[in-house]
Structures are given as C-alpha cells and as structure tokens.
Phi, psi and omega in degrees: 000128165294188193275332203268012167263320144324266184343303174322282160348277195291335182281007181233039144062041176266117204304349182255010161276315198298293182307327158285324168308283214308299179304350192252304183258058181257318190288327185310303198284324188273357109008285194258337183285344169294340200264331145329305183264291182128328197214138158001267187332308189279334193272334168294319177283327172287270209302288169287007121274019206244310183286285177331306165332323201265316184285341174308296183308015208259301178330328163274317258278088193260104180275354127002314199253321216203124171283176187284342155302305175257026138240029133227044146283227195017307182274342168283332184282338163325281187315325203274301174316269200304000165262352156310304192309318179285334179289313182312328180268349171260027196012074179233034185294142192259161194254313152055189192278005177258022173275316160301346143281333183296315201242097195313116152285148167270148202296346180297306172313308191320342188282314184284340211229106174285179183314303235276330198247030153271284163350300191307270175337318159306305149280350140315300174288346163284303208266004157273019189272127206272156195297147359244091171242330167293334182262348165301322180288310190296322192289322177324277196287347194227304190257044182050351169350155187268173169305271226292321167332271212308317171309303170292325158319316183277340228004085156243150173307171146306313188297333193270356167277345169312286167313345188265328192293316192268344184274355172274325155350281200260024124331295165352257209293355158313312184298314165291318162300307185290024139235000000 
C-alpha cells in the first residue's frame, strides 16, 4: 500500500491505514527511538506512541508541508526525546546492556559485583554528577549525540566536552574499581 492510500485511509479514520503505516514505517521509527534511547523497553513504548501520535494527528495532516515518511520520523523522535527527559528527571536512565558494552569492567569486578549491583552502582555515579556534566555524559553515552551537538548545546568547545567526557570516564571507572 502507498502513502497516499494510507493517508486516505487513516484520514476517514480506518485501523487498516494505521495497520500499514505501522508494517511499512515500524523499522524506521524503532530506528530512530533507538538511537535516542538506547534500550528495548523504552524503544517499543516510544514507537507505539509515536504511531498512535501520527493517527490523532492524521486529521491535520498536510502532505504538502511533509511526506509521510518524515513525519513519522518527526513525531517519533519527538516521542523519543521527551521519554529521554522523563528519565532524566527521575535520574532512572536505565543502562540495560549498553552500558556493559561502552564501559569496560574489568574482569577483577566481575568477581565482586554482580549484573544488578553493577547497574545499582552505575546509577548511583549518574545521579551524583553534577549538572551539566550528568546530562553531557547521557547525551553522549545513552542517546549517542554527536561532541560537536553537544558542545554548541552547551556552548562549549569541542576539546572541553572531550575533556569533560574523559575525566568522567575515568571517574567511572575509579569508581567501579574502588567496589
């Protein structure tokens, strides 16, 4: 099915424009909330409010201004963001397994510190960093931002978010080693 039968579809408020949108842009949307987030859980929950988002929205809906492919790129990265935000304010960024690939443990922890009190720990050193070096660390590390994004977010050089990136590093890993 094409866009403009979708469109069709979903503007005279019919579930099988909706059920094509979703089999047609599903790879896309869990795409882009991954590269925001980071973890499963949040990227499924973000993706099915990001398509629920696009049929509320289908009654405005101009494709004129936007094709259908890029708004929902647009309302998923939206959706993707603001469950960033919410994590952030309840400093619960969850780590899930890709904090265990960014950040070498040494095979020495591993003896002391099992998955859940690696995790414990891991968030515990997030939620002591002080702003805005904690949100510089998530955006870098969780929702992959690029050095120079973050540095003009901040308006910082490139060398000082470098420098801020590598003394948290190895704060990090101070931390993990000294438990």
């Amino acid at each position: 099915m094409d866009d403009i039968k979708l469109i069709e579809l979903m503007q005279k408020r019919n579930t099988r424009g909706l059920e094509g949108l979703i089999e047609r842009y599903r790879g896309l949307a869990c795409a882009i909330a991954r590269s925001v987030l980071g973890n499963q859980e949040d990227v499924l929950e973000c993706v099915n409010s990001a398509f629920y988002d696009v049929w509320l929205s289908m009654p405005n809906y101009n494709r004129q201004r936007t094709s259908l492919k890029g708004w929902v790129a647009l309302l998923t990265r939206r959706r993707a963001i603001d469950q960033l935000r919410k994590n952030i304010r309840r400093n619960q960024v969850r780590i899930g397994d890709f904090a265990e690939e960014a950040f070498v443990v040494p095979d020495n922890c591993d003896r002391f510190l099992n998955r859940e009190a690696f995790h414990r720990l891991f968030n515990q050193f997030i939620r002591g960093l002080p702003e805005p070096d904690r949100s510089i660390f998530v955006r870098r590390f969780f929702a992959l931002e690029s050095i120079p994004a973050i540095a003009r977010r901040y308006n910082l050089t490139r060398g000082a978010v470098d420098s801020r990136l590598s003394r948290l590093r190895k704060s990090l890993k101070e931390t993990l080693e000294g438990s």
